[in-house]
C-alpha positions in Angstrom: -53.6 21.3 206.4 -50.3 19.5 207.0 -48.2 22.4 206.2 -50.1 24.6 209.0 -50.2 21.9 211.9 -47.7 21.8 214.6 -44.9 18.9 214.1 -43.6 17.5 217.5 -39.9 18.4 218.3 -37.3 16.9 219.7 -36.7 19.0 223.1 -33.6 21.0 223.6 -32.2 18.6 226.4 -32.9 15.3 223.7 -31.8 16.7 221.3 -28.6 17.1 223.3 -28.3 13.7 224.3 -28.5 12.1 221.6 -25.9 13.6 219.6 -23.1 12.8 222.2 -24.7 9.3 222.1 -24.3 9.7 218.2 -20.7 11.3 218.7 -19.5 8.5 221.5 -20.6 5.9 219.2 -18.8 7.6 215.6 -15.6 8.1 218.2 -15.4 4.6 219.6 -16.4 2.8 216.1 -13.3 4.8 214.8 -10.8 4.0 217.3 -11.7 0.4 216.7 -10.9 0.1 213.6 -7.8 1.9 214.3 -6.8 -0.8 216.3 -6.9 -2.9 213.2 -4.8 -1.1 210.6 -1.6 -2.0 209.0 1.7 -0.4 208.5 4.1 -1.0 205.8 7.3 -1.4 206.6 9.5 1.2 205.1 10.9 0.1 202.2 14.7 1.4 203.1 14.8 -1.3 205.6 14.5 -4.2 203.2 16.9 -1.9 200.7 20.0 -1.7 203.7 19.5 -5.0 204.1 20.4 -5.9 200.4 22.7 -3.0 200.5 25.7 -5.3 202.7 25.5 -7.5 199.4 25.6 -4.7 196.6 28.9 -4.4 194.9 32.1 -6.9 193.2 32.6 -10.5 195.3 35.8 -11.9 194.1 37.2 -15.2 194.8 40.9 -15.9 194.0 43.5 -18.7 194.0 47.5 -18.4 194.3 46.5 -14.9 192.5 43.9 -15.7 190.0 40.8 -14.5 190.4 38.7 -17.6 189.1 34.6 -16.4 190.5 33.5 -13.1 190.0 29.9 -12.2 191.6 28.5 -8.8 190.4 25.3 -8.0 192.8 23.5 -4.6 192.0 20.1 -3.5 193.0 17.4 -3.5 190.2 13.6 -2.4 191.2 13.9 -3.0 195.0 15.6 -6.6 194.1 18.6 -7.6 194.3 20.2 -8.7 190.8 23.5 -9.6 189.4 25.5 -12.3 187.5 28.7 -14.5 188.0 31.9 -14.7 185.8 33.9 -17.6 186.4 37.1 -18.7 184.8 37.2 -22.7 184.1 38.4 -24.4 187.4 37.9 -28.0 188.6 37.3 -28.4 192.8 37.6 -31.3 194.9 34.1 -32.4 195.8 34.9 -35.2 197.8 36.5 -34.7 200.5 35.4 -31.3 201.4 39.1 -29.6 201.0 39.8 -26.5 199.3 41.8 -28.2 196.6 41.3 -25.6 193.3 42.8 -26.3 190.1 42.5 -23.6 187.4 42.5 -25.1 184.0 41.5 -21.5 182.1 42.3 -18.1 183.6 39.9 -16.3 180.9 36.5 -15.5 183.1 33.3 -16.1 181.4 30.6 -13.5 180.0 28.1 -13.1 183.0 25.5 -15.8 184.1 22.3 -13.9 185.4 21.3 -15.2 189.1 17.8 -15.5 189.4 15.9 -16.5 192.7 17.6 -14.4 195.0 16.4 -14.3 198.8 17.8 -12.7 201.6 17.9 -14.0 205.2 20.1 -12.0 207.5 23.6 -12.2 206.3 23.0 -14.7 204.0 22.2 -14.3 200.3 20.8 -17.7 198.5 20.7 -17.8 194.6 20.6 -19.7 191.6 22.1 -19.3 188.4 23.1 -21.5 185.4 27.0 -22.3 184.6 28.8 -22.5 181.6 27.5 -26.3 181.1 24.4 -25.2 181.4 23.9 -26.8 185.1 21.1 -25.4 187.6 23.8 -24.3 190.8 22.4 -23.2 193.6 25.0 -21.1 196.1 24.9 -19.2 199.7 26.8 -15.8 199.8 27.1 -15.6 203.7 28.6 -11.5 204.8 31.2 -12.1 207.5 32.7 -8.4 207.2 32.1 -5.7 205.9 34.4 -6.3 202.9 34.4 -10.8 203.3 32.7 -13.6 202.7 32.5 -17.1 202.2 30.5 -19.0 199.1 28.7 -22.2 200.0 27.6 -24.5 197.2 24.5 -25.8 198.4 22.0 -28.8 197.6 24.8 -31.3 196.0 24.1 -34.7 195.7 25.0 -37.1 198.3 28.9 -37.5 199.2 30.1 -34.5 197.4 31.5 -31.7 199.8 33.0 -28.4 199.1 34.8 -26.3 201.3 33.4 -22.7 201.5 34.9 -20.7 199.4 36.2 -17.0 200.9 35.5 -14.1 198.7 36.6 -10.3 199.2 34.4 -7.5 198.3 35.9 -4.8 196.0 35.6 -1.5 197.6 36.3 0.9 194.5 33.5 -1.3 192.4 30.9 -1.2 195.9 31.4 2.8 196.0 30.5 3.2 192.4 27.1 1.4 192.7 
């Protein structure tokens, strides 16, 4: 008996009506959400800005070259090391007073930490004595800088200290 009797339908016009209340709904769920998505930045912003650091920073004195910093990048981070010749600074008085005691430079200290801000570049890295040192690579030109030694302890002071970038090296990477 229930397969012969007469189901009530939906009328035409209902039928209608409800599915643009069904479709308005579906529409305005979806453009709410929209609303709420993210977007990734693309990643070759964050690479050009590591890409005014990648290459050979050299600092010299009266013709020595006495602080190498090599800076490559390596899996979307920037990565490097330093060579450094042995050299005693003035750290009291803030002046630029550089005495070079061995002109051979070092096999290269990994920096580790590295964070970019701007044109600055902060890193860490371990020297030859084995001390945590913690320096500022700040980009003044395209092919200059200045190294800042950063966090020392109270009453020591060193001048920045101006590095050049090699351009032969920084067109190879």
């Amino acid at each position: 008996m229930n397969l012969l009797a007469a189901r009530k339908r939906i009328s035409r016009k209902w039928g209608i009506v409800l599915g643009a209340v069904a479709s308005s709904l579906l529409m305005g769920a979806s453009m709410g959400i929209s609303a709420f998505s993210l977007q990734v930045a693309p990643p070759s912003k964050a690479s050009g800005d590591m890409q005014q650091f990648v290459g050979t920073w050299t600092a010299t004195h009266q013709g020595t070259r006495f602080l190498v910093l090599e800076l490559h990048v390596e899996k979307s981070k920037l990565a490097g090391g330093i060579k450094t010749c042995s050299f005693n600074m003035d750290m009291q008085d803030g002046t630029d007073l550089i005495t070079i005691t061995d002109e051979k430079l070092t096999e290269s200290f990994p920096i580790r930490n590295a964070s970019v801000s701007g044109n600055s570049l902060s890193f860490d890295w371990k020297d030859p004595d084995g001390d945590e040192d913690h320096l500022k690579l700040e980009v003044t030109s395209v092919d200059a800088g200045r190294l800042h030694w950063v966090g020392l302890p109270d009453g020591l002071k060193v001048a920045p200290i101006p590095v050049t970038k090699d351009a032969a090296k920084a067109k190879l990477n």
